[in-house]
KEKE-3310 file (N, C-alpha, C; in steps of 0.2 Angstrom, whole numbers, plus 5000, padded with zeros to 4 digits):
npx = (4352:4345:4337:4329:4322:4315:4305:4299:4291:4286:4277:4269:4260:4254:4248:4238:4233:4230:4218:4209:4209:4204:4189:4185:4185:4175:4163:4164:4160:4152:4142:4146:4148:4158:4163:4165:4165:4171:4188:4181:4174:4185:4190:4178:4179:4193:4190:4179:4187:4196:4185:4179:4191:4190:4180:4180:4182:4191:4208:4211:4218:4215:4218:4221:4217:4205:4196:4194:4184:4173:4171:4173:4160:4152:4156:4150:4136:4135:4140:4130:4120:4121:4122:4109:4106:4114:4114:4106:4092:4094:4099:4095:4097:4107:4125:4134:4126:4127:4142:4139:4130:4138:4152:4144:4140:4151:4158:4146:4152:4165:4162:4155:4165:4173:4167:4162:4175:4186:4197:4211:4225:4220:4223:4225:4221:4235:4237:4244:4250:4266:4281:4295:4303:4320:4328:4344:4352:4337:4323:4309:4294:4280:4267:4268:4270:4259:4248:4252:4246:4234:4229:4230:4223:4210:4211:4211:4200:4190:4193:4190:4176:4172:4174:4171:4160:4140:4134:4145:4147:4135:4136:4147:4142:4129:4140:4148:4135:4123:4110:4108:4110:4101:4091:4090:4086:4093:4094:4097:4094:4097:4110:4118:4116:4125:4137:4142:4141:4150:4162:4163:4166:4180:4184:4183:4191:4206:4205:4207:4218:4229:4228:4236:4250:4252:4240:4224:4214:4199:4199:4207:4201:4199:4211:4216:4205:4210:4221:4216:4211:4221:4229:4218:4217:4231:4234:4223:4206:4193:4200:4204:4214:4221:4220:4226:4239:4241:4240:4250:4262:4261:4264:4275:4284:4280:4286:4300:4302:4301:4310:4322:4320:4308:4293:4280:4286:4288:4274:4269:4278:4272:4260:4264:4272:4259:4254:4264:4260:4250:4250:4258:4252:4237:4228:4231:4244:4240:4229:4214:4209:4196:4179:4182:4180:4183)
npy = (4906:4919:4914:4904:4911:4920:4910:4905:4918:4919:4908:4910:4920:4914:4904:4913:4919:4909:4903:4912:4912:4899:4899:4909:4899:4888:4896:4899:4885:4883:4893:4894:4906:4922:4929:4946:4953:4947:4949:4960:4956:4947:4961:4962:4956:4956:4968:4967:4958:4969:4977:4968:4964:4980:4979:4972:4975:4986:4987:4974:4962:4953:4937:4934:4920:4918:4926:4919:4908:4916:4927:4916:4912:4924:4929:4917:4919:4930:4929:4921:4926:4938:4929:4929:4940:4944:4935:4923:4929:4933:4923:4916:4925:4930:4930:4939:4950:4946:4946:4962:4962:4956:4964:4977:4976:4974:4986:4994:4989:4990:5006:5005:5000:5009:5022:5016:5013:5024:5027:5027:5014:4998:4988:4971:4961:4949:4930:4922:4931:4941:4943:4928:4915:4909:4898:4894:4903:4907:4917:4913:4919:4922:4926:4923:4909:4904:4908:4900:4885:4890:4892:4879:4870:4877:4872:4859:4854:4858:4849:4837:4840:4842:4830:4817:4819:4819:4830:4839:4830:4832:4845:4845:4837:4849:4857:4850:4848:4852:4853:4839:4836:4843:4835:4821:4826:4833:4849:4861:4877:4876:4871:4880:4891:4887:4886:4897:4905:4896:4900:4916:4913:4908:4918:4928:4924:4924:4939:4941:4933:4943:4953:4956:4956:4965:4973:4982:4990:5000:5000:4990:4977:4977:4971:4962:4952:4951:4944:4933:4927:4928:4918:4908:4908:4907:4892:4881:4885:4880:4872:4866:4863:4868:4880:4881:4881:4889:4900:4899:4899:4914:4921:4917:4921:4934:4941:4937:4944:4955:4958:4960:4969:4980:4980:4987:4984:4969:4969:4972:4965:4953:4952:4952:4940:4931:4934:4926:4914:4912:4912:4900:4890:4892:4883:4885:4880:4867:4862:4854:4838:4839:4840:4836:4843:4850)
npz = (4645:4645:4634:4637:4645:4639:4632:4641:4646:4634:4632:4643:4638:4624:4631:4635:4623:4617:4626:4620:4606:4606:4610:4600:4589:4593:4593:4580:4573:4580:4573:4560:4559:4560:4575:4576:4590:4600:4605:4611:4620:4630:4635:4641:4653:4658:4663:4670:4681:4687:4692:4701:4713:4716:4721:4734:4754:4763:4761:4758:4749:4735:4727:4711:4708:4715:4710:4698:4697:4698:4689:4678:4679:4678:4666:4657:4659:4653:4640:4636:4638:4626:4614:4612:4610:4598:4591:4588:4585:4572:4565:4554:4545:4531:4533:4533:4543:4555:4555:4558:4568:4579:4578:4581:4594:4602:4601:4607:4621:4624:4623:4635:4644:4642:4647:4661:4666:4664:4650:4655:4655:4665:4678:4683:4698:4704:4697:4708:4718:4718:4712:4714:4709:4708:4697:4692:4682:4679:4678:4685:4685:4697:4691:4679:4678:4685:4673:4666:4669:4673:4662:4657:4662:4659:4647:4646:4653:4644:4635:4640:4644:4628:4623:4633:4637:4636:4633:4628:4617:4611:4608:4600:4589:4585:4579:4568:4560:4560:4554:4555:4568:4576:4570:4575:4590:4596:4605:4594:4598:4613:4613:4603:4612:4624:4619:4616:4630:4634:4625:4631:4645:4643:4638:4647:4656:4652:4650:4664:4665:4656:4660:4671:4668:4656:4656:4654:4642:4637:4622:4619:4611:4597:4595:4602:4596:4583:4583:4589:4576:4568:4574:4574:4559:4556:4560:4556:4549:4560:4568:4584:4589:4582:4583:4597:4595:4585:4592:4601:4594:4587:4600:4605:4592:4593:4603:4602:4593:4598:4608:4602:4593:4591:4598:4592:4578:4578:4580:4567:4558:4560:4553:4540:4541:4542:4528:4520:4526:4524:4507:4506:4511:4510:4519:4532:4543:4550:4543:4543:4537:4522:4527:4539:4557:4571)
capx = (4346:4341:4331:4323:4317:4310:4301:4292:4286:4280:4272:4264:4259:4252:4243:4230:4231:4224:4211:4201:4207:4197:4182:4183:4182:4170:4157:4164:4161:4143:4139:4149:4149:4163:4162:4170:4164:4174:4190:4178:4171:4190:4193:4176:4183:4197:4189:4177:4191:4198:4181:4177:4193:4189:4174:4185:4184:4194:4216:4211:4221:4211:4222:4216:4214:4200:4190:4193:4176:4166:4173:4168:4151:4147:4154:4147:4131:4137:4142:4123:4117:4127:4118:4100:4102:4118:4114:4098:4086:4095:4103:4095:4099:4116:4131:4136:4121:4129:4146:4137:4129:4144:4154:4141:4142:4159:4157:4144:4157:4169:4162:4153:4168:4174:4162:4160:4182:4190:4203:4217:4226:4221:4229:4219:4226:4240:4234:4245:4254:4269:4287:4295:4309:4327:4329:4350:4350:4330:4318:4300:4288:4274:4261:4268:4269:4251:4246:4254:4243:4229:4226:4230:4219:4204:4209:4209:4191:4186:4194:4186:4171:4170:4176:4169:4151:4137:4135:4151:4146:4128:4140:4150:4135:4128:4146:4148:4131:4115:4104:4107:4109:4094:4084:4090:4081:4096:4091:4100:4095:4102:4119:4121:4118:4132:4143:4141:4143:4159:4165:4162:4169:4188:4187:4185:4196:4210:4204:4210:4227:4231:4225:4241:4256:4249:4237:4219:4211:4193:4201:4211:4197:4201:4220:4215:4200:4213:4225:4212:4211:4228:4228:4214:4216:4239:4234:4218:4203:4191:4204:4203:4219:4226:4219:4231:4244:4242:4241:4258:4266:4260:4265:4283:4287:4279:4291:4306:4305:4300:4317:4327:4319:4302:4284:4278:4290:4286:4264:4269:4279:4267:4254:4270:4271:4254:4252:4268:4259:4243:4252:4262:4247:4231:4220:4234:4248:4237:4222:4211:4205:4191:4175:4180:4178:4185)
capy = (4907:4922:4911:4901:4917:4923:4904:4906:4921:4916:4902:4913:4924:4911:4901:4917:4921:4901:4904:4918:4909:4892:4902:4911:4894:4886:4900:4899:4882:4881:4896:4896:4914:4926:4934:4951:4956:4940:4951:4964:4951:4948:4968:4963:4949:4961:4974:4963:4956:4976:4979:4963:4968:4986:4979:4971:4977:4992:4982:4966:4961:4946:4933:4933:4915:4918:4928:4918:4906:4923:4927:4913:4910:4929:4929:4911:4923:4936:4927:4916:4935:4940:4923:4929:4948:4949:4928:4918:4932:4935:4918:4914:4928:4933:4930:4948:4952:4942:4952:4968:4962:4958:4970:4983:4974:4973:4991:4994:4985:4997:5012:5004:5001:5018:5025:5015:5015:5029:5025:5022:5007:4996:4981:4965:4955:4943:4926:4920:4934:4944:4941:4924:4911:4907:4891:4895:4910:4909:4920:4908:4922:4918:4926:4918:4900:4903:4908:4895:4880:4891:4891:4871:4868:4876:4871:4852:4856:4859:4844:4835:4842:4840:4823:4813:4819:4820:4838:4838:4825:4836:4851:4844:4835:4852:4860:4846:4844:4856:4849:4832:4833:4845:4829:4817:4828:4838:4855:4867:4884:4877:4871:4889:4896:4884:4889:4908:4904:4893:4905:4920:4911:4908:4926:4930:4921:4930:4947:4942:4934:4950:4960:4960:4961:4967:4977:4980:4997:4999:4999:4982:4972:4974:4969:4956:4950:4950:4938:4927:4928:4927:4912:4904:4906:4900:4885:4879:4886:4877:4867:4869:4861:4874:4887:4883:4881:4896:4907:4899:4902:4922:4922:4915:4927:4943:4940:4936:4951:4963:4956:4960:4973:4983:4979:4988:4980:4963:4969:4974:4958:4946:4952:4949:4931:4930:4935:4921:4907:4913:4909:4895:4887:4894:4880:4885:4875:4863:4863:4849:4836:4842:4837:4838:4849:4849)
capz = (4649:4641:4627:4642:4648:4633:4631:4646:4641:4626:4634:4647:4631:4624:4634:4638:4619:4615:4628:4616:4601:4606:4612:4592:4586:4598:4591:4574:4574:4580:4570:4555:4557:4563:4582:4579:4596:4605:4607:4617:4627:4634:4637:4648:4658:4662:4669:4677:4688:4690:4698:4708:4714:4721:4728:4741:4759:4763:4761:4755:4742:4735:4722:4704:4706:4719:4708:4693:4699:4698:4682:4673:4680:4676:4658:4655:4657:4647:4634:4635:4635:4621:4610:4611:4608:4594:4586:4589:4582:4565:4563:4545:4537:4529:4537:4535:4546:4558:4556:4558:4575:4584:4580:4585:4602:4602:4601:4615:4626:4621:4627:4639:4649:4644:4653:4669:4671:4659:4645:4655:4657:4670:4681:4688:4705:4700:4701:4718:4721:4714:4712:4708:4714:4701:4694:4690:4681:4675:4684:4685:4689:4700:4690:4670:4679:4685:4669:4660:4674:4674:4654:4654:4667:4657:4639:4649:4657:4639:4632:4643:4641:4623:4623:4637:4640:4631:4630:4624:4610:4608:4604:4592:4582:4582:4576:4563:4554:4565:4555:4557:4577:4575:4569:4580:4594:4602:4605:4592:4602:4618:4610:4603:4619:4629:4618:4618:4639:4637:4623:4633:4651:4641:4635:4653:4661:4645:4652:4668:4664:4653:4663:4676:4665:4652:4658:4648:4640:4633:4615:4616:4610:4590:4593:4603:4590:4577:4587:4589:4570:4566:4577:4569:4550:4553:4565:4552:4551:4562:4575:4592:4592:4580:4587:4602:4590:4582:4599:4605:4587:4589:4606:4602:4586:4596:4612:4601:4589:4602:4611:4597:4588:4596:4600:4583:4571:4579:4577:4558:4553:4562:4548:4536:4542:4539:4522:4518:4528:4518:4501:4505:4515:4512:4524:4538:4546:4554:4542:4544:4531:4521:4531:4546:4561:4579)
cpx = (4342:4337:4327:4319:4313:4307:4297:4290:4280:4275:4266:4259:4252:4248:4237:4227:4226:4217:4205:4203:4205:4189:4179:4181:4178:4165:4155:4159:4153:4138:4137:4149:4154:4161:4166:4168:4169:4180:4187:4177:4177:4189:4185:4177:4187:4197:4183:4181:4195:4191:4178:4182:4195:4184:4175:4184:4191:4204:4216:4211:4219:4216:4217:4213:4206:4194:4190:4186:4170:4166:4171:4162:4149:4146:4152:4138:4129:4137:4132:4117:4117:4123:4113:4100:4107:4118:4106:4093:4088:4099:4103:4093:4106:4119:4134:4130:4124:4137:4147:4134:4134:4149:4152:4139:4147:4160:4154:4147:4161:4168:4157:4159:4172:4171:4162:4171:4187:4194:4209:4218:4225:4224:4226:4224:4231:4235:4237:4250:4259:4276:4287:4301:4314:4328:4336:4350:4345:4327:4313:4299:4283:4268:4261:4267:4261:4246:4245:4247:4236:4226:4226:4225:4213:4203:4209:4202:4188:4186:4189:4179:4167:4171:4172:4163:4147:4135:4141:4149:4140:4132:4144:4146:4133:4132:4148:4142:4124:4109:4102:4106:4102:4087:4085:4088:4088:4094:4095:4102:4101:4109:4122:4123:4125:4138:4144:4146:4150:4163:4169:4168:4178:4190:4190:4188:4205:4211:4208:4216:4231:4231:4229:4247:4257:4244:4229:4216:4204:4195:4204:4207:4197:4209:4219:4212:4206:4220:4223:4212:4216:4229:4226:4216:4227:4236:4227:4212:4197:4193:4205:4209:4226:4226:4225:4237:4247:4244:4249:4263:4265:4263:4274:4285:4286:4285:4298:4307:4304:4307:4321:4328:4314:4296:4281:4280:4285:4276:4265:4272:4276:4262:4257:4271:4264:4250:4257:4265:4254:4244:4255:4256:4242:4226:4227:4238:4246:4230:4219:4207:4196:4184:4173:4181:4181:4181)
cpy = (4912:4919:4908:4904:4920:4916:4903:4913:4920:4912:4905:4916:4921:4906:4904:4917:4914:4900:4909:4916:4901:4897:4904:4904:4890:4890:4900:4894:4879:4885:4897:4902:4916:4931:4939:4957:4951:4946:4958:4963:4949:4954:4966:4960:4953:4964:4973:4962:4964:4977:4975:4964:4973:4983:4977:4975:4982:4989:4976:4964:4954:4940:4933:4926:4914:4921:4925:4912:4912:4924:4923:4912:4917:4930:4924:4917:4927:4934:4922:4924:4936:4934:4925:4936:4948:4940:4927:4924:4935:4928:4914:4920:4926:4934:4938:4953:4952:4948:4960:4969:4962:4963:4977:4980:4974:4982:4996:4995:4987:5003:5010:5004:5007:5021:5024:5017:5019:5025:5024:5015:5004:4988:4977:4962:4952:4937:4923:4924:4937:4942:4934:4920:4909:4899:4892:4903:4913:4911:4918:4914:4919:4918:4920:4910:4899:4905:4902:4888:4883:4888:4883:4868:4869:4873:4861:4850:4854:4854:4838:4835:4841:4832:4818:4814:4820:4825:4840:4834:4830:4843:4849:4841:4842:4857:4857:4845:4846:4852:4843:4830:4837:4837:4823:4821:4831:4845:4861:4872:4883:4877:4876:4892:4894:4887:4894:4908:4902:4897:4912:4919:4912:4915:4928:4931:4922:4934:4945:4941:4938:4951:4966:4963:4963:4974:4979:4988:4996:4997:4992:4977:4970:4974:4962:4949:4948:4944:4934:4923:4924:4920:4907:4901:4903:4894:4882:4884:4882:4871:4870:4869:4866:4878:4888:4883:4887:4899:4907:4901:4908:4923:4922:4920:4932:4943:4940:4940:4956:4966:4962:4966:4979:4980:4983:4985:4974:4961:4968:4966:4952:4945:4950:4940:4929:4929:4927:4914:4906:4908:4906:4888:4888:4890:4880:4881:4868:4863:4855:4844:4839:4835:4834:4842:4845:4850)
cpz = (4647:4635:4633:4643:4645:4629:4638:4644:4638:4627:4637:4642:4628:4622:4634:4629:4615:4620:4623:4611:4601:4607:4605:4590:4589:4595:4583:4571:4574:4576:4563:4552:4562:4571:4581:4585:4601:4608:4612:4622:4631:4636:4644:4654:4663:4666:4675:4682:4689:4695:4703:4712:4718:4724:4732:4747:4762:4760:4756:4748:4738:4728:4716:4705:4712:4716:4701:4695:4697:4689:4676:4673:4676:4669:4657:4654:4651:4640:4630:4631:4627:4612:4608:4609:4599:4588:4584:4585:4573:4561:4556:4543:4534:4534:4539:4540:4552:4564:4560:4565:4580:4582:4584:4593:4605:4605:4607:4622:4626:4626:4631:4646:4650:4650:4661:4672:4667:4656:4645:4656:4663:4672:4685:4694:4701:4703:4709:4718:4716:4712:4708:4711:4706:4703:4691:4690:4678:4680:4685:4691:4692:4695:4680:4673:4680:4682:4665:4664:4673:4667:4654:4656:4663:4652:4642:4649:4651:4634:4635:4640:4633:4621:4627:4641:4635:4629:4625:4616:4606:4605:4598:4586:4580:4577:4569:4558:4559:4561:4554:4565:4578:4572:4571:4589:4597:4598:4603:4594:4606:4617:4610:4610:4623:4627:4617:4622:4638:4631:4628:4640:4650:4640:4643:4657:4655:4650:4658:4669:4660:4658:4668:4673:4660:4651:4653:4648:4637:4624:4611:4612:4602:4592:4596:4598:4586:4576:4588:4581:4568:4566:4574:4564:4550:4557:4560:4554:4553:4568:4579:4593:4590:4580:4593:4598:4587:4585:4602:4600:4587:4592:4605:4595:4589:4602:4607:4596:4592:4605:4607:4596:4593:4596:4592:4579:4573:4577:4569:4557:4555:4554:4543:4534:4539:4532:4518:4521:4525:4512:4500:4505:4516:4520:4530:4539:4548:4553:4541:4538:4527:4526:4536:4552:4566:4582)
residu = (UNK:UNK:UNK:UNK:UNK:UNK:UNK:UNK:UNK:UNK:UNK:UNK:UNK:UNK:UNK:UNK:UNK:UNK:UNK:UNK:UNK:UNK:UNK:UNK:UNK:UNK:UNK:UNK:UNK:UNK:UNK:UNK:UNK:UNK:UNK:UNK:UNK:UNK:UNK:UNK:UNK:UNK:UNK:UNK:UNK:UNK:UNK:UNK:UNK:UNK:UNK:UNK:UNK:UNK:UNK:UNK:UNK:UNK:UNK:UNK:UNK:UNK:UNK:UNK:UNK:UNK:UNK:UNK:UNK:UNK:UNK:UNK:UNK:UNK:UNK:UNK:UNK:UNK:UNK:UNK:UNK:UNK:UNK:UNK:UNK:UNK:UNK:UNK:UNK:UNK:UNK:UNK:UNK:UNK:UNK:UNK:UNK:UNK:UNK:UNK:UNK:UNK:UNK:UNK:UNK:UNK:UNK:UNK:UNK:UNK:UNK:UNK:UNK:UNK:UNK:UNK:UNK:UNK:UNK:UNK:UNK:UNK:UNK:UNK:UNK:UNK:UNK:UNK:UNK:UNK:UNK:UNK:UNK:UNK:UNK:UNK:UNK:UNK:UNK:UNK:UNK:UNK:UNK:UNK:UNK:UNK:UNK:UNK:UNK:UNK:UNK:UNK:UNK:UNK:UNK:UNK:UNK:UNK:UNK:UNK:UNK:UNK:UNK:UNK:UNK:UNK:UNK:UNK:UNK:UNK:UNK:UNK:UNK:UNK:UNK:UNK:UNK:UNK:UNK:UNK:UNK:UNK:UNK:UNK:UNK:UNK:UNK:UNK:UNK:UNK:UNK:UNK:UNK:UNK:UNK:UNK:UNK:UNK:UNK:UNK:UNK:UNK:UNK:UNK:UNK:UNK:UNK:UNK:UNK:UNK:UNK:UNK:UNK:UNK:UNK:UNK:UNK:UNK:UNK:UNK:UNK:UNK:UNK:UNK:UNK:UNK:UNK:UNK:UNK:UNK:UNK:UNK:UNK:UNK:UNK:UNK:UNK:UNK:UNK:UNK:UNK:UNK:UNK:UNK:UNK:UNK:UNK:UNK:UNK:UNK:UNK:UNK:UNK:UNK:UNK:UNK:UNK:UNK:UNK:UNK:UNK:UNK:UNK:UNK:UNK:UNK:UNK:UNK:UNK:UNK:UNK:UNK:UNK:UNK:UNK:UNK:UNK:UNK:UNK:UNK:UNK:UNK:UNK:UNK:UNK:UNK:UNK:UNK:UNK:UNK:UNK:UNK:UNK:UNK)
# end
């Protein structure tokens, strides 16, 4: 029962940690350049839903899932934001340009939310509540199950999305080959921009499944970013599908060394693993034939 418990977890874990690495590749993807501002844009997500939140009527204890609708509209903004100031107006030069931009928003966002909520750690709504009902002798929390439903539900939405609509189709032409869907008439800019938005939205909706049992800081956003990473480069570089892959295979090593061992160790031998997945496997666990893209 003890392993069961420490596999939900993991799942819970995750599931959030594959929301912010599809969003990295979704921007990677359309950009083929690196967001290292992405992990800041969750730590915003988070503290947005700490502050919608307080801005609650005197008692009123509001469910995370009630403010996740707000959270995605506003980061989808955030992130469309985020496209025109730190992409779109340097987009052909050097990549390292690129680099240079988001992180220095990254950064922004950083002590921006220093500033409006100080440097401790803060705690979002749960999404339905607290506690948790036993299945034998496994304890099914409320908030890990409704992580686990929530994250399926959006990485669906997205599947969807890219699959069965023509947006969906107009973003993967521009993600596979811009200037060819660029000269069949879909609108490159707009592309970028959506995906910023639906980048930005998943980080969001991250920040607030952290946010409860985990808790979120201004600081967290290169730990998080680098998880995304992690993520990314064992799962392939450029799969969406390895991207989830990746996140639940972090999620599952970190839970099961932490158990064991501590929360350090298990940060230090992830990068360990990483360096052996590197040189067994450079294009990742689930890297994708040459020439194609997810």
């Amino acid at each position: 029962m003890f392993a069961a418990q420490l596999a939900l977890n993991a799942l819970a874990l995750g599931a959030a940690y594959a929301l912010v690495a599809i969003g990295f590749v979704l921007v990677l993807n359309a950009t083929t350049a690196v967001n290292f501002g992405h992990g800041d844009t969750v730590v915003a997500g988070g503290f947005l839903a700490v502050a919608l939140a307080t801005l609650m009527p005197g008692e009123l204890a509001v469910p995370g899932l009630v403010l996740l609708p707000a959270i995605l509209a506003l980061m989808a903004l955030f992130g469309a934001l985020m496209s025109w100031l730190v992409y779109l107006p340097i987009r052909d030069r050097p990549p390292v340009t690129t680099f240079i931009t988001t992180i220095a928003f990254g950064i922004i966002i950083a002590n921006g939310v220093n500033a409006l909520f100080g440097g401790a750690p803060r705690s979002a709504p749960t999404l339905i509540g607290g506690g948790g009902f036993s299945a034998g002798e496994l304890f099914l929390s409320r908030q890990s199950v409704a992580i686990v439903g929530v994250s399926a539900v959006l990485i669906a939405g997205l599947a969807l999305l890219l699959n069965r609509t023509q947006l969906g189709r107009q973003l993967r032409a521009c993600a596979q080959d811009p200037e060819m869907a660029q000269a069949v008439g879909i609108h490159l800019t707009r592309m970028t921009v959506i995906t910023f938005a639906l980048a930005a939205a998943l980080a969001g909706a991250a920040g607030l499944l952290l946010a409860n049992q985990f808790f979120v800081t201004p600081s967290d956003g290169g730990v998080l970013m680098l998880k995304a990473y992690i993520a990314v480069t064992i799962g392939g570089w450029g799969s969406l599908r390895g991207a989830v892959a990746g996140a639940l295979l972090i999620a599952a090593f970190e839970v099961a060394v932490a158990s064991q061992i501590s929360q350090p160790v298990a940060e230090g031998l992830l990068y360990v693993t990483l360096f052996i997945v590197l040189f067994f496997r450079p294009q990742g666990l689930f890297g994708e034939p040459v020439g194609q893209r997810a």
